[in-house]
SEMIRO-138044 format. One record per residue (C-alpha): residue in one letter; y, z, x; residue number from 1. Coordinates in steps of 0.1 Angstrom, whole numbers. Example, Ala and Ser with C-alpha at 12.3 -4.5 7.8 and 13.67 -1.06 7.14 Angstrom:
BEGIN
+------+-------+-------+-------+-----+
: type :    c2 :    c3 :    c1 : seq :
+------+-------+-------+-------+-----+
:    A :   -45 :    78 :   123 :   1 :
:    S :   -11 :    71 :   137 :   2 :
+------+-------+-------+-------+-----+
# end
This chain:
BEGIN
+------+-------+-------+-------+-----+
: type :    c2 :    c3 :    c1 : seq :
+------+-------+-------+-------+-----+
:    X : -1058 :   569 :   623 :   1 :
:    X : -1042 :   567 :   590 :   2 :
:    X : -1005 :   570 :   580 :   3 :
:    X :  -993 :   594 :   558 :   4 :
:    X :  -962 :   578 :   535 :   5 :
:    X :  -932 :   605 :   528 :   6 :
:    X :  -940 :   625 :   496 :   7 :
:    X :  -914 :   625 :   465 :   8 :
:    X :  -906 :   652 :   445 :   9 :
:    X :  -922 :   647 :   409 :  10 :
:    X :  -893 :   656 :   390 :  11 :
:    X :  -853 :   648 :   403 :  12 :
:    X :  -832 :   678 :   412 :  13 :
:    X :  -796 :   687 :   400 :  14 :
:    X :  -781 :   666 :   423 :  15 :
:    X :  -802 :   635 :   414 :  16 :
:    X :  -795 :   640 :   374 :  17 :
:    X :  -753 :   640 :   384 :  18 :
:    X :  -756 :   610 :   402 :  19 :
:    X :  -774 :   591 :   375 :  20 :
:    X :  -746 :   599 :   352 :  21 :
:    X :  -720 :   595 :   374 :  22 :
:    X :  -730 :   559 :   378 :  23 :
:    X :  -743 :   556 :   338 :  24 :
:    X :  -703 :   560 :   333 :  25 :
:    X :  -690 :   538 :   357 :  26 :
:    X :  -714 :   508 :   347 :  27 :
:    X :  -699 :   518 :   311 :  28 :
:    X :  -665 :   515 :   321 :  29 :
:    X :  -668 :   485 :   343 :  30 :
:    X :  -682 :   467 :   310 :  31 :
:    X :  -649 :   479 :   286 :  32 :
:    X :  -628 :   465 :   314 :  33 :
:    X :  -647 :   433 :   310 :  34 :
:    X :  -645 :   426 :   272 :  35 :
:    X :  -605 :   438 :   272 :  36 :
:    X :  -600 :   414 :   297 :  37 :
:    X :  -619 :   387 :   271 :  38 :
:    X :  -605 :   397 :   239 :  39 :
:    X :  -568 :   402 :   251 :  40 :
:    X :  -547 :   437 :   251 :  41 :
:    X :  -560 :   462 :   229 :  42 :
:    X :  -540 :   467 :   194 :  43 :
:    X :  -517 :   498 :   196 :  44 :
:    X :  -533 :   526 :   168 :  45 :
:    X :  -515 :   546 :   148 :  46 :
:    X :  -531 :   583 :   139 :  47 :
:    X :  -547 :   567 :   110 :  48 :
:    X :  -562 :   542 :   132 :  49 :
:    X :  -542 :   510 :   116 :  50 :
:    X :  -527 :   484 :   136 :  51 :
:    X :  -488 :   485 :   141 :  52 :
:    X :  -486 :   451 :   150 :  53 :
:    X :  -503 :   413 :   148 :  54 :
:    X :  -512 :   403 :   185 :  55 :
:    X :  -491 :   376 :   192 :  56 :
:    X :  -505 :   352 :   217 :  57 :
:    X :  -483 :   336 :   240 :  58 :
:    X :  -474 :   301 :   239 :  59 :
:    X :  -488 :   275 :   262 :  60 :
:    X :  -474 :   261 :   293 :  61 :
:    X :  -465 :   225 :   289 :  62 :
:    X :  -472 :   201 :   311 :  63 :
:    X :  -451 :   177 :   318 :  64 :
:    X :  -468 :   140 :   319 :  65 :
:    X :  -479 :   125 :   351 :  66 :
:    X :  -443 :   103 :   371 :  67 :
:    X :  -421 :   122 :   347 :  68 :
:    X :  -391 :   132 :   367 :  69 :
:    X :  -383 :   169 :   368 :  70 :
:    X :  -348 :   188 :   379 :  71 :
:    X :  -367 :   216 :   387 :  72 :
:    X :  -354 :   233 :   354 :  73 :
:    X :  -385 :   256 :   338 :  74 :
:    X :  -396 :   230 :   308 :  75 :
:    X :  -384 :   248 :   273 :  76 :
:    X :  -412 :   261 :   251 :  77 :
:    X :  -423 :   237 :   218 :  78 :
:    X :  -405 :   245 :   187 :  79 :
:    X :  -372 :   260 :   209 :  80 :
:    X :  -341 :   246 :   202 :  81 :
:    X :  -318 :   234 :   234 :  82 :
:    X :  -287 :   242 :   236 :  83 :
:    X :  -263 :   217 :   231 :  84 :
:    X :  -234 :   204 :   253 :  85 :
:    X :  -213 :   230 :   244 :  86 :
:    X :  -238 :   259 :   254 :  87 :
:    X :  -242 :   269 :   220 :  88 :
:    X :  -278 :   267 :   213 :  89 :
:    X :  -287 :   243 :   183 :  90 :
:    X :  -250 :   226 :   185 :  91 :
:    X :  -257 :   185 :   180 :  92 :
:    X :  -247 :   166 :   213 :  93 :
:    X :  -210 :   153 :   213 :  94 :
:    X :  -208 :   118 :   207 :  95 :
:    X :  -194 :   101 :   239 :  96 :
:    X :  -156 :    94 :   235 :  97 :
:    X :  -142 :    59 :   249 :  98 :
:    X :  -109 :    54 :   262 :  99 :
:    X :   -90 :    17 :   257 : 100 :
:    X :   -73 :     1 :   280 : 101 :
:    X :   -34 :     7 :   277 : 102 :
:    X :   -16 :   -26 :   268 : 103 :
:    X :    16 :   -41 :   250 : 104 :
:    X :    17 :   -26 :   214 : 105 :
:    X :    16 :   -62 :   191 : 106 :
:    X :    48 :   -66 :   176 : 107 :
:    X :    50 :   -82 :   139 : 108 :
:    X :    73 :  -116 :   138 : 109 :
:    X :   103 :  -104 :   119 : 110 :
:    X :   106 :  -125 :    88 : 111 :
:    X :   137 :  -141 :    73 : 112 :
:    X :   144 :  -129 :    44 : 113 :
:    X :   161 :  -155 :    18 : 114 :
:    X :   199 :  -147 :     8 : 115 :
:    X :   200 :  -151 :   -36 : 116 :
:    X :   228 :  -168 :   -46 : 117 :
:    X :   250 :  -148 :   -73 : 118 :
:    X :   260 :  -166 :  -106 : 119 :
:    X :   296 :  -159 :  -107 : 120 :
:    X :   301 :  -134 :  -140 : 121 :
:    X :   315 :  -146 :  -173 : 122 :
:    X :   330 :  -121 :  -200 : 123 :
:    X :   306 :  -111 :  -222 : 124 :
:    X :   297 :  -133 :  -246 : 125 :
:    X :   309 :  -165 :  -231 : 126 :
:    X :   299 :  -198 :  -214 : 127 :
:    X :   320 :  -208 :  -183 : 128 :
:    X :   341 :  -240 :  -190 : 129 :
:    X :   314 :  -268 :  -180 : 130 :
:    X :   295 :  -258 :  -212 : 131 :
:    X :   297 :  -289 :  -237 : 132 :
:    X :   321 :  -292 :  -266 : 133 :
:    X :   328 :  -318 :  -286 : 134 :
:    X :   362 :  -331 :  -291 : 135 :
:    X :   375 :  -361 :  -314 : 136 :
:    X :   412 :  -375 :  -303 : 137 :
:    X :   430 :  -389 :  -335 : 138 :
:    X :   469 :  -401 :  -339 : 139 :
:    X :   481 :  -383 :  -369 : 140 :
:    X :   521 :  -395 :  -373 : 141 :
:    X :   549 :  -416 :  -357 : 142 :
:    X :   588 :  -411 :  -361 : 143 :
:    X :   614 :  -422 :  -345 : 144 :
:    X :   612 :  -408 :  -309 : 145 :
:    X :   580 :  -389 :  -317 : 146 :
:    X :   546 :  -389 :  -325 : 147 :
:    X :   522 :  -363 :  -332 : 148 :
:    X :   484 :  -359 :  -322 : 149 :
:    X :   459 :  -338 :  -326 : 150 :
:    X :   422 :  -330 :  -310 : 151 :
:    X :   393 :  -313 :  -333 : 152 :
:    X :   368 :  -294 :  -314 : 153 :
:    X :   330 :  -281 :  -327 : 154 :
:    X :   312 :  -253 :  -306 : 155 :
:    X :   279 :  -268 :  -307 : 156 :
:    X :   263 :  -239 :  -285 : 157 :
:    X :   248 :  -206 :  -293 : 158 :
:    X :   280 :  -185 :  -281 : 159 :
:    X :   317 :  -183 :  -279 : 160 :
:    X :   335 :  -206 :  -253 : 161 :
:    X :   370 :  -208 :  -235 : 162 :
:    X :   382 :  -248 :  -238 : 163 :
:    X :   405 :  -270 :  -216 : 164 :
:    X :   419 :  -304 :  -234 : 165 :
:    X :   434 :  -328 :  -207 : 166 :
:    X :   457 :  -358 :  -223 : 167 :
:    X :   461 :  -387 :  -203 : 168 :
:    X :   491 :  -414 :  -219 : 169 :
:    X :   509 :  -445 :  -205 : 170 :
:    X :   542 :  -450 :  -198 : 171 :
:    X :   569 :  -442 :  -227 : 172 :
:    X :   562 :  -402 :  -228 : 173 :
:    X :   592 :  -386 :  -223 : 174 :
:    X :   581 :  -347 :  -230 : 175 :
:    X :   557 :  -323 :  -244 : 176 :
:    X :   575 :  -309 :  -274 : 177 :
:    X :   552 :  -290 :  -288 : 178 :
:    X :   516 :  -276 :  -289 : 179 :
:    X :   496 :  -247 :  -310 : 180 :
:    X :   462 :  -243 :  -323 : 181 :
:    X :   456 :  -241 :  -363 : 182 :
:    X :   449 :  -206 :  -376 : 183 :
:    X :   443 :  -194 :  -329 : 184 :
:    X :   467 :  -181 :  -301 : 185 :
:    X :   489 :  -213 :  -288 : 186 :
:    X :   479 :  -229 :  -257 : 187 :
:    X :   490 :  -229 :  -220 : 188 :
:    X :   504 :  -264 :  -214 : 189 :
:    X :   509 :  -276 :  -180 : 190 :
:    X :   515 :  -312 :  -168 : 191 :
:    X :   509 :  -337 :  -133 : 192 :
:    X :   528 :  -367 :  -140 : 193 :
:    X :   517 :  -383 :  -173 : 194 :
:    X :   486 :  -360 :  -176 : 195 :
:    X :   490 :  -326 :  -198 : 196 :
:    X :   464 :  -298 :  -198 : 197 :
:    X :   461 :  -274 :  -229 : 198 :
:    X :   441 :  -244 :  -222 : 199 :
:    X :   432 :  -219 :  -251 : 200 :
:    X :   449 :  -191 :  -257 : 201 :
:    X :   411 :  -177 :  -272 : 202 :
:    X :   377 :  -186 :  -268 : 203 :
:    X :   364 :  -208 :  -294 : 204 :
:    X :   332 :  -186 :  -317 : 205 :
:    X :   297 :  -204 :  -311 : 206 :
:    X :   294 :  -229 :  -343 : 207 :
:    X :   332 :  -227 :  -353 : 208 :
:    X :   356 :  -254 :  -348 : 209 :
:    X :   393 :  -257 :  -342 : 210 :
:    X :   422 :  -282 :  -341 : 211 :
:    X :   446 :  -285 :  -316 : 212 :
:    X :   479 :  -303 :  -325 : 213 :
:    X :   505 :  -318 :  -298 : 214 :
:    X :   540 :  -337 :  -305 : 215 :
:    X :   555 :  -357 :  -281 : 216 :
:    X :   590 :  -375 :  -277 : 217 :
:    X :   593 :  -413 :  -267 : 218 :
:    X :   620 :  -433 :  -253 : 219 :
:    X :   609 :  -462 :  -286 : 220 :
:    X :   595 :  -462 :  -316 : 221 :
:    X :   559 :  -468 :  -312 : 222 :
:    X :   536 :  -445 :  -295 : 223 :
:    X :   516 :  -452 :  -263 : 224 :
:    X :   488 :  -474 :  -268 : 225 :
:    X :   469 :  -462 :  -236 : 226 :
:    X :   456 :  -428 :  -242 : 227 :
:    X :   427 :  -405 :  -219 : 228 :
:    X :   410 :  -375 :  -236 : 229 :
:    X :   384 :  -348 :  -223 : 230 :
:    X :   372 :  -316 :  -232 : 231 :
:    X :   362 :  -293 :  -203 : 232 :
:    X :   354 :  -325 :  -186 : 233 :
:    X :   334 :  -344 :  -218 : 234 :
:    X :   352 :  -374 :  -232 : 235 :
:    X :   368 :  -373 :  -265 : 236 :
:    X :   356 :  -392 :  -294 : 237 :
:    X :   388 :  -416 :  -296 : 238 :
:    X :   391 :  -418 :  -337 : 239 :
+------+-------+-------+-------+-----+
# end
């Protein structure tokens, strides 16, 4: 006996025609979904249909390399500055500060400082007395109980000088009586036994000369053969 199969309608009916659309615009919007996902978020559009803004992709994760050790900080983006030690982001690192041991300040030796030795001041314009001068001792005249002497001196150096003239005699002296410079002041006389000093009255002018005459009196007629003469300490030139 044959089988009869269930007949078709020929031609769909309104409910048929719906469902094919229906599922003609889900397939279509399955397949948008599809390529968005692909191609990234769609650019925003303004009414004239420009984009407002370049799609930006975002930045890949890095990896950090295999045995690295992490702190369980999130790794920082490349090209993002850290921030430094002072939580200021892009500050350079502090360089790390070292602290020396505290010890004994070093002391500097004290050094002795040499003491100058003054020169002793002169008047202006003169030597002190151990300059050089030159002195000549002559016997000028004898007369009965006196005899008279006399000393020249030269100023051999380049400035004025103050002079002392010590006379040195034997036995037969009896006193100084007298003493004075030719054309100067007199002289201070003093006397130690049979020694007499003369000290000038004025300093003698560098390259001048002067002559000092002395008269003593004797106890005879002839005057004392033994006779001593310096000038500020320089022996006489015994004439």
């Amino acid at each position: 006996m044959r089988r009869r199969l269930p007949s078709f309608p020929r031609e769909p009916g309104p409910v048929a025609l719906i469902a094919i659309v229906v599922l003609v615009i889900a397939c279509g919007a399955w397949a948008l979904v599809d390529v968005g996902r692909a191609k990234g978020p769609a650019e925003p559009v303004t009414g004239n249909g420009a984009p407002t803004a370049a799609y930006v992709p975002t930045a890949p994760l890095e990896v950090p390399p295999s045995g690295a050790a992490t702190s369980g900080a999130p790794p920082s983006q490349a090209g993002t500055p850290s921030p430094g030690t002072d939580g200021v982001i892009g500050s350079p690192a502090r360089a790390p500060t070292t602290t020396k041991a505290a010890g004994p300040v070093p002391t500097t030796a004290a050094r002795s400082r040499p003491t100058a030795t003054r020169p002793t001041p002169t008047e202006p314009g003169t030597t002190p007395a151990t300059a050089t001068l030159a002195g000549t001792y002559s016997l000028d005249v004898v007369w009965t109980g006196r005899f008279q002497a006399s000393v020249v001196l030269h100023n051999d150096t380049a400035s004025q000088q103050s002079w002392t003239i010590l006379l040195t005699y034997g036995s037969g002296i009896t006193a100084n009586a007298a003493a004075w410079v030719d054309g100067a002041p007199s002289p201070k006389v003093g006397r130690t036994g049979n020694s007499w000093t003369f000290t000038a009255g004025a300093p003698l002018a560098a390259g001048n000369g002067q002559t000092l005459r002395v008269q003593f009196d004797i106890s005879d007629q002839k005057a004392p053969t033994s006779v001593s003469c310096t000038v500020n300490g320089r022996a006489c030139v015994m004439s």
